[in-house]
PDB file of N, CA, C and O in Angstrom:
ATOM      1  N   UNK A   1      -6.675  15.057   5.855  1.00  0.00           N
ATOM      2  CA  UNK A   1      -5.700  14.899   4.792  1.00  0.00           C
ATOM      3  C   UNK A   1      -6.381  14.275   3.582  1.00  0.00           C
ATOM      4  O   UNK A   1      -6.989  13.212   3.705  1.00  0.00           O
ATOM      5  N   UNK A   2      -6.274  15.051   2.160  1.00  0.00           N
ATOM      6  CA  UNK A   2      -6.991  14.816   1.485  1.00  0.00           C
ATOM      7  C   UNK A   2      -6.289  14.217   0.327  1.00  0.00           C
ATOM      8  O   UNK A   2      -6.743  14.081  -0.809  1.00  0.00           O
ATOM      9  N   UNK A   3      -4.930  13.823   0.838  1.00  0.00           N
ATOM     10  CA  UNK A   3      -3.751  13.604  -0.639  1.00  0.00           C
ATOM     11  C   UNK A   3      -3.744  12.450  -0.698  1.00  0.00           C
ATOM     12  O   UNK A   3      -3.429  11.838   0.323  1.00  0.00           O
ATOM     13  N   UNK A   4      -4.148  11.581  -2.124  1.00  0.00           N
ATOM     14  CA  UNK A   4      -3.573  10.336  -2.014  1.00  0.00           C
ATOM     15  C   UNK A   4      -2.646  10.040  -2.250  1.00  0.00           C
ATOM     16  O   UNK A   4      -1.831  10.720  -2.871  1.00  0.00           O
ATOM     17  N   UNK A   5      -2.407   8.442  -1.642  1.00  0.00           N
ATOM     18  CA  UNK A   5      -1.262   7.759  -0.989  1.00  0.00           C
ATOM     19  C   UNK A   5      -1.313   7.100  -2.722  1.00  0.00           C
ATOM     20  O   UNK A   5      -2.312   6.878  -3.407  1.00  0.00           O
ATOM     21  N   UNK A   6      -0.055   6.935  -3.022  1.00  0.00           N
ATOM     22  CA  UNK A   6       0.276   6.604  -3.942  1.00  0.00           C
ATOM     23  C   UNK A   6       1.076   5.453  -3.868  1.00  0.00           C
ATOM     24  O   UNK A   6       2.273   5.546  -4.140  1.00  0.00           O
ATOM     25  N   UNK A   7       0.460   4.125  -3.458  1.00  0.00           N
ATOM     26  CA  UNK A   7       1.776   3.364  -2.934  1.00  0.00           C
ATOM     27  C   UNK A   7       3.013   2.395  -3.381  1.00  0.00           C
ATOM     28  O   UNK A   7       3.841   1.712  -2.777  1.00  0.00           O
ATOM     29  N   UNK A   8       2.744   2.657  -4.616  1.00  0.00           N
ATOM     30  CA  UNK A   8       4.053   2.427  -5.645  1.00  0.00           C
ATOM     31  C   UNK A   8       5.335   2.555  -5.002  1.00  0.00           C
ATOM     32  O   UNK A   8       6.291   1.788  -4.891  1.00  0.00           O
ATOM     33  N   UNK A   9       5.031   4.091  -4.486  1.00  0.00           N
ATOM     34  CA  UNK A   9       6.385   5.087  -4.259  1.00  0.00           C
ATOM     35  C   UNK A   9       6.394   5.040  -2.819  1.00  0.00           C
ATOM     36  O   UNK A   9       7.249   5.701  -2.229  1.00  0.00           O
ATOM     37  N   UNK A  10       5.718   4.479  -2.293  1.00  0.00           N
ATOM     38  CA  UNK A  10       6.521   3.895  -0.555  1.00  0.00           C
ATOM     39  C   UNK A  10       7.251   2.545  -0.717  1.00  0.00           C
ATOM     40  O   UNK A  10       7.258   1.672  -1.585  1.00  0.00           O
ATOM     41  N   UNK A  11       7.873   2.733   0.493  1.00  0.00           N
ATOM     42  CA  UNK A  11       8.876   2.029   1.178  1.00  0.00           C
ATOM     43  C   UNK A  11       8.259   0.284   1.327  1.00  0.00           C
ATOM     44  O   UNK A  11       9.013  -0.684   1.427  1.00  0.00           O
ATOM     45  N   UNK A  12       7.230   0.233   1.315  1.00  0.00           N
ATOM     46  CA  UNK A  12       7.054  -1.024   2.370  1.00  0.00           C
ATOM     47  C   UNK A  12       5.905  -1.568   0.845  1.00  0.00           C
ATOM     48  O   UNK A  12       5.270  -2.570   1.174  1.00  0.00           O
ATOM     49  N   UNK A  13       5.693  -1.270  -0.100  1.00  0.00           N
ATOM     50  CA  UNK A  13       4.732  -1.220  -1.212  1.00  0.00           C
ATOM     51  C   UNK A  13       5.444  -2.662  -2.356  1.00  0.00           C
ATOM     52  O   UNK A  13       6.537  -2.322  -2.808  1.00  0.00           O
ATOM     53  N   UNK A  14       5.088  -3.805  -2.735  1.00  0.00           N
ATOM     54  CA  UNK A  14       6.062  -4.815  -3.496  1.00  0.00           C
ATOM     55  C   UNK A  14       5.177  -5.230  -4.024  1.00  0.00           C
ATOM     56  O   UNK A  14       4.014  -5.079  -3.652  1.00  0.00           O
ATOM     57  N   UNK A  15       5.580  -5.903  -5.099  1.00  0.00           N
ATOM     58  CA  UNK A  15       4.831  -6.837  -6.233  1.00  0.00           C
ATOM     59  C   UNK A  15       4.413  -8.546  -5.517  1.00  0.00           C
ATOM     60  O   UNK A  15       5.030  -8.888  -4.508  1.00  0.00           O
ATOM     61  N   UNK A  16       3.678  -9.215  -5.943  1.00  0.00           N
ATOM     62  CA  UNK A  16       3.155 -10.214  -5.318  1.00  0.00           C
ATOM     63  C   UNK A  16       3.916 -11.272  -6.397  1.00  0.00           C
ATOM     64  O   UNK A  16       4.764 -12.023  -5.916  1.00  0.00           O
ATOM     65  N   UNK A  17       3.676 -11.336  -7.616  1.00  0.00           N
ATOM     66  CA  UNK A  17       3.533 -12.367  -8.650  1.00  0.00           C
ATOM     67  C   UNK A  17       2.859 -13.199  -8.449  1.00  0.00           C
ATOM     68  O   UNK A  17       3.083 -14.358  -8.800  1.00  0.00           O
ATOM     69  N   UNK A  18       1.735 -12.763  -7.751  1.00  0.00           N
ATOM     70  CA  UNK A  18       0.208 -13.559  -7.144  1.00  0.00           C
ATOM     71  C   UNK A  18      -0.392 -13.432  -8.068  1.00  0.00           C
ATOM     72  O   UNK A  18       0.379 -12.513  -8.346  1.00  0.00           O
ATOM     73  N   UNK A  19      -1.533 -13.456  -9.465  1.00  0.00           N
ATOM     74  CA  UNK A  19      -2.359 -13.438 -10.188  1.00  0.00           C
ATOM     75  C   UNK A  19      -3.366 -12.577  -9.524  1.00  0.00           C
ATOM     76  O   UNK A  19      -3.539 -11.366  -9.665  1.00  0.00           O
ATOM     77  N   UNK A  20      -3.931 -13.331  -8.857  1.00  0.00           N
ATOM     78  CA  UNK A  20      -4.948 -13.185  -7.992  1.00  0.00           C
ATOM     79  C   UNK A  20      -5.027 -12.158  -6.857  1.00  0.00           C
ATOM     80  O   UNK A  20      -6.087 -11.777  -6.360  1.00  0.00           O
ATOM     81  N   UNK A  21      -3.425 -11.620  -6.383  1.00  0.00           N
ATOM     82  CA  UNK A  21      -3.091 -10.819  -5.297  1.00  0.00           C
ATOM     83  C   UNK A  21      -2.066  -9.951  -5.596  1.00  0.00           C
ATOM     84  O   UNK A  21      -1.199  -9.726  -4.752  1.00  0.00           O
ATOM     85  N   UNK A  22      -2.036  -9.247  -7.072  1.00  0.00           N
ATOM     86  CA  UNK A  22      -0.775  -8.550  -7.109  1.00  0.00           C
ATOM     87  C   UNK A  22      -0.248  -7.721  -6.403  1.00  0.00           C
ATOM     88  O   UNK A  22       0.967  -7.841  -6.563  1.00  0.00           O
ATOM     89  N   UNK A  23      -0.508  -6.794  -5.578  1.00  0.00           N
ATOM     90  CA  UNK A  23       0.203  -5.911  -4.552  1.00  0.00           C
ATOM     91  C   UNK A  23      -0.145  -6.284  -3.354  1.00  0.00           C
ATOM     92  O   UNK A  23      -1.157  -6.880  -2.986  1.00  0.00           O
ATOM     93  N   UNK A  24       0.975  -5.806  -2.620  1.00  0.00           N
ATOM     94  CA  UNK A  24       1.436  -5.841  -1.490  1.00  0.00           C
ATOM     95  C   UNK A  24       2.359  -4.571  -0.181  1.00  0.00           C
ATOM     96  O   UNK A  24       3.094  -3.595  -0.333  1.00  0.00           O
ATOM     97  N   UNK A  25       1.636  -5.493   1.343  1.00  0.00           N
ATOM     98  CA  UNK A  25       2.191  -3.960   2.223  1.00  0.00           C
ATOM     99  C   UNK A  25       3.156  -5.076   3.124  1.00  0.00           C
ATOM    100  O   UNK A  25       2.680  -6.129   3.549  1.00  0.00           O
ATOM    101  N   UNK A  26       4.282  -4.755   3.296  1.00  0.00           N
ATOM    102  CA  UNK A  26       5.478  -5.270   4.137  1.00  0.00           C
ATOM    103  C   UNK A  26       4.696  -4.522   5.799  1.00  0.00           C
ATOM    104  O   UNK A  26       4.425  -5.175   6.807  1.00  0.00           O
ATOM    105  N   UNK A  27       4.563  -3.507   5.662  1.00  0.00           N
ATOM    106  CA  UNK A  27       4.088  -2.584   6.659  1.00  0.00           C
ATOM    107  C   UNK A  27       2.732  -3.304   7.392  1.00  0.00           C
ATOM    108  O   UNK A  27       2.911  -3.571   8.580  1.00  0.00           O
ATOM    109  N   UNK A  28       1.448  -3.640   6.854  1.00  0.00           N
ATOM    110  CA  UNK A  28       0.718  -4.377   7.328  1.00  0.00           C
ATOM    111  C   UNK A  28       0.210  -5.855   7.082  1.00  0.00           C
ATOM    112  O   UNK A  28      -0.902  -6.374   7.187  1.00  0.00           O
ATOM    113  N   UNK A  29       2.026  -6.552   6.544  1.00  0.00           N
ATOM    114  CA  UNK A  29       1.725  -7.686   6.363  1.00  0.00           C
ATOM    115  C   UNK A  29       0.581  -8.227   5.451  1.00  0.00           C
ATOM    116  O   UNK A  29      -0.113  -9.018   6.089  1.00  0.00           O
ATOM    117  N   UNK A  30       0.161  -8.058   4.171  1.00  0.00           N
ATOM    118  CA  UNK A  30      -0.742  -8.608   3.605  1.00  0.00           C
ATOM    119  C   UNK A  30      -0.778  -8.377   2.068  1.00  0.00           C
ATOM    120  O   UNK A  30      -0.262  -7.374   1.575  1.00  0.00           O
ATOM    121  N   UNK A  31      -1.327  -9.215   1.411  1.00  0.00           N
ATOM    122  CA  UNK A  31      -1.489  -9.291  -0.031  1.00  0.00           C
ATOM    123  C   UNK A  31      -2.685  -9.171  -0.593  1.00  0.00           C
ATOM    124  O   UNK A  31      -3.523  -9.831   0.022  1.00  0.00           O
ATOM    125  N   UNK A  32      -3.222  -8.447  -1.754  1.00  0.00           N
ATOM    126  CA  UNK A  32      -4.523  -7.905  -2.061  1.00  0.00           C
ATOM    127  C   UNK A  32      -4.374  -7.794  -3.596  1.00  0.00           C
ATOM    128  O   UNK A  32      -3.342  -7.590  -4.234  1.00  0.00           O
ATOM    129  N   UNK A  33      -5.687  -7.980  -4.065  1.00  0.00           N
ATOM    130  CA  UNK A  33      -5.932  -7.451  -5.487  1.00  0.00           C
ATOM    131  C   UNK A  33      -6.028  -5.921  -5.596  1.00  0.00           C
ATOM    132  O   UNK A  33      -5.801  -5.390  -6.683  1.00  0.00           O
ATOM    133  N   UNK A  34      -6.379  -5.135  -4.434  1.00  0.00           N
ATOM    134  CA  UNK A  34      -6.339  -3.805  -5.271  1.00  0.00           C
ATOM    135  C   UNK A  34      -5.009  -2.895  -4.809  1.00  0.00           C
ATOM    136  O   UNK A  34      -3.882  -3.382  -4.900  1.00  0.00           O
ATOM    137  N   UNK A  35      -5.163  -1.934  -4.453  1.00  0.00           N
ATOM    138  CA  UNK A  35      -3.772  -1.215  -4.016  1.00  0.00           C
ATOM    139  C   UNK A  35      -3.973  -1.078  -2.481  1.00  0.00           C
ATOM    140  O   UNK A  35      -5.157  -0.884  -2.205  1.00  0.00           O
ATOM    141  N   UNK A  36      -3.073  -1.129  -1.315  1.00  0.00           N
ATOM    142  CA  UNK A  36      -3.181  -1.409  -0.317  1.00  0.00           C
ATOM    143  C   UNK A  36      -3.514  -0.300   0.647  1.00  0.00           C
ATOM    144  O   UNK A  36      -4.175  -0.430   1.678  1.00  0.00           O
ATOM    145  N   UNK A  37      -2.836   1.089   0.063  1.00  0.00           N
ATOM    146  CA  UNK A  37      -3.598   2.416   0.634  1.00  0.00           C
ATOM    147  C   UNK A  37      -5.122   2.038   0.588  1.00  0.00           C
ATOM    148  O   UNK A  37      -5.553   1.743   1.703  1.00  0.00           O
ATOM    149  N   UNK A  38      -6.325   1.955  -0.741  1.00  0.00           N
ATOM    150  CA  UNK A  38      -7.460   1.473  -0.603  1.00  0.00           C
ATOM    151  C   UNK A  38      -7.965   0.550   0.796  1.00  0.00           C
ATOM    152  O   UNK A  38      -8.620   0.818   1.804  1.00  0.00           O
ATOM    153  N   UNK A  39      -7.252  -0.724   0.239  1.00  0.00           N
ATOM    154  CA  UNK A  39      -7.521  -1.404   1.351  1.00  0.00           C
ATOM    155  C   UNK A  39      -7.602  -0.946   2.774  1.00  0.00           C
ATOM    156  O   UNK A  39      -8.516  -1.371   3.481  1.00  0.00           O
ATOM    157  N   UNK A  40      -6.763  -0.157   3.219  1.00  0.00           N
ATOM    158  CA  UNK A  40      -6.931   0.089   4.551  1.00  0.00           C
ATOM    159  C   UNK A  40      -7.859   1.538   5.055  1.00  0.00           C
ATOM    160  O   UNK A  40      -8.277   1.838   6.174  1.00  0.00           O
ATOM    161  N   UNK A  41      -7.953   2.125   3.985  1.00  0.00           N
ATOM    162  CA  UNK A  41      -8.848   2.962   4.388  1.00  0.00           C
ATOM    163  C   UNK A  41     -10.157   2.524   3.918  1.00  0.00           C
ATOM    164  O   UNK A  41     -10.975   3.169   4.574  1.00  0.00           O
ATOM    165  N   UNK A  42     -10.786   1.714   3.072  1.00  0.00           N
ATOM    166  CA  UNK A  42     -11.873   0.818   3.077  1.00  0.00           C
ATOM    167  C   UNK A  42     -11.772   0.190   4.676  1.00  0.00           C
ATOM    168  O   UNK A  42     -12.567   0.749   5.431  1.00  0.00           O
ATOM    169  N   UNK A  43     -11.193  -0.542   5.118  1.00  0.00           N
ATOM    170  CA  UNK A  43     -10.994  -1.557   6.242  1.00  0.00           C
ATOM    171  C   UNK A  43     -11.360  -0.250   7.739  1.00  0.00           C
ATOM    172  O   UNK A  43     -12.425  -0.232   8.355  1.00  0.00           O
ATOM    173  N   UNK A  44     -10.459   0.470   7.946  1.00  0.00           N
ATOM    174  CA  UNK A  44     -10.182   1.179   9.142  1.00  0.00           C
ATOM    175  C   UNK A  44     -10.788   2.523   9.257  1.00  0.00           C
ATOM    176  O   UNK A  44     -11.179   3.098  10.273  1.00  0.00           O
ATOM    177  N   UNK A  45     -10.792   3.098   7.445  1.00  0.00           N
ATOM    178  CA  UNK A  45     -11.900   4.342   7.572  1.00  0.00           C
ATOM    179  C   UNK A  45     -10.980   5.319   7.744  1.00  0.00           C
ATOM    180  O   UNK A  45     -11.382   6.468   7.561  1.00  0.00           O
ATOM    181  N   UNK A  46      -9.544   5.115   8.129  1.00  0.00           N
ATOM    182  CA  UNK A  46      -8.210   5.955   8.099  1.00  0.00           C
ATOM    183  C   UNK A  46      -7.234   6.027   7.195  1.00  0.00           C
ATOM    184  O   UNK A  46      -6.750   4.932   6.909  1.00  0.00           O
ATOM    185  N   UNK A  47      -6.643   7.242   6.479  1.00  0.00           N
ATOM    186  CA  UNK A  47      -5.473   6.803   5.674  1.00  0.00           C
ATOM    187  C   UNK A  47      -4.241   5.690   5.976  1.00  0.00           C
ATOM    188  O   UNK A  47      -4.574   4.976   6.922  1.00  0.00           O
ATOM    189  N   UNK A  48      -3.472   5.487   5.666  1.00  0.00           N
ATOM    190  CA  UNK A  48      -2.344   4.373   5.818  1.00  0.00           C
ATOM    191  C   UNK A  48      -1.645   5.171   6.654  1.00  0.00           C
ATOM    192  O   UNK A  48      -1.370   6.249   6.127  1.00  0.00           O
ATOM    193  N   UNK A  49      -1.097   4.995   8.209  1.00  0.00           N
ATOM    194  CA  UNK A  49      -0.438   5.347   8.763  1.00  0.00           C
ATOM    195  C   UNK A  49       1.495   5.447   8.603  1.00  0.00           C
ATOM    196  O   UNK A  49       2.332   6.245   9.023  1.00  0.00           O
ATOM    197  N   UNK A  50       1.567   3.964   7.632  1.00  0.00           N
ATOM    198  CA  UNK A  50       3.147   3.957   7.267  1.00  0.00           C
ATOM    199  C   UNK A  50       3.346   4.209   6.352  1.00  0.00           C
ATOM    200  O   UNK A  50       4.282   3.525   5.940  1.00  0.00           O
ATOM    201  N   UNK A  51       2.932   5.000   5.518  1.00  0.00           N
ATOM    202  CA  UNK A  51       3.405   5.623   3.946  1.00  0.00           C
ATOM    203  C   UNK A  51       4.390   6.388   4.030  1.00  0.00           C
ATOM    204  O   UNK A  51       4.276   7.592   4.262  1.00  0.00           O
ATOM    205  N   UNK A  52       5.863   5.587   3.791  1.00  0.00           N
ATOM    206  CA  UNK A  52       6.984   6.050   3.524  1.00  0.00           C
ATOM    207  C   UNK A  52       7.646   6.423   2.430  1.00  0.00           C
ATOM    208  O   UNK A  52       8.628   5.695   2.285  1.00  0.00           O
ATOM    209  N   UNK A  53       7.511   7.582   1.229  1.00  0.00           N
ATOM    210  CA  UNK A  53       8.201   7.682   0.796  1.00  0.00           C
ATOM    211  C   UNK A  53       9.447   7.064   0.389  1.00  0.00           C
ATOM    212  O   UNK A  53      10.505   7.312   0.968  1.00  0.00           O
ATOM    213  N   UNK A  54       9.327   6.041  -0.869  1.00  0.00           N
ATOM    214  CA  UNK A  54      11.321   5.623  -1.211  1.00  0.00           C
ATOM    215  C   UNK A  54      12.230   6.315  -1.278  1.00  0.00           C
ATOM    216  O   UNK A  54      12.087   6.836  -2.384  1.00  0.00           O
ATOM    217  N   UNK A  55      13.522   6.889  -0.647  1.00  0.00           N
ATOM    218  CA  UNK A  55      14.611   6.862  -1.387  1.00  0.00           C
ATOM    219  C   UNK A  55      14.309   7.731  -2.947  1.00  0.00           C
ATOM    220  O   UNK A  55      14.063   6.978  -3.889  1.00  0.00           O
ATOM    221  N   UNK A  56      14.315   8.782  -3.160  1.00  0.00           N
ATOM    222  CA  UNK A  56      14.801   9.059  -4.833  1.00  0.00           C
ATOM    223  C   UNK A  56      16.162   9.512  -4.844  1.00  0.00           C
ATOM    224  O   UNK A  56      16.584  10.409  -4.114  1.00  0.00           O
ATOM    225  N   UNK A  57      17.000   8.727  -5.882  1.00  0.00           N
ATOM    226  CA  UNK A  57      18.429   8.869  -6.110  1.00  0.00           C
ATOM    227  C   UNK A  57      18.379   9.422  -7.497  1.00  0.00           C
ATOM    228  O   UNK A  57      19.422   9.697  -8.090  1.00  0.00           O
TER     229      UNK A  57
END
């Protein structure tokens, strides 16, 4: 799978108001300076397994 995860637009994806740690994954519990799709495929070498799509109304 070659599509990136865009994680704005998931479910589990929130703002920090950390300086230092602005985004965040509800999904794997943690706070980071860069975007958290990155993070875990830097970390695990796998895309993000919980990338849920929000809700569009």
């Amino acid at each position: 799978m070659n599509n990136r995860i865009i994680c704005q637009k998931c479910l589990y994806y929130f703002v920090t108001w950390e300086p230092s740690k602005p985004h965040g994954c509800k999904a794997y519990g943690f706070k980071s300076r860069t975007i958290p799709s990155m993070v875990v495929k830097n970390s695990s070498g796998h895309p993000c397994n919980f990338y849920t799509l929000k809700n569009q109304k």
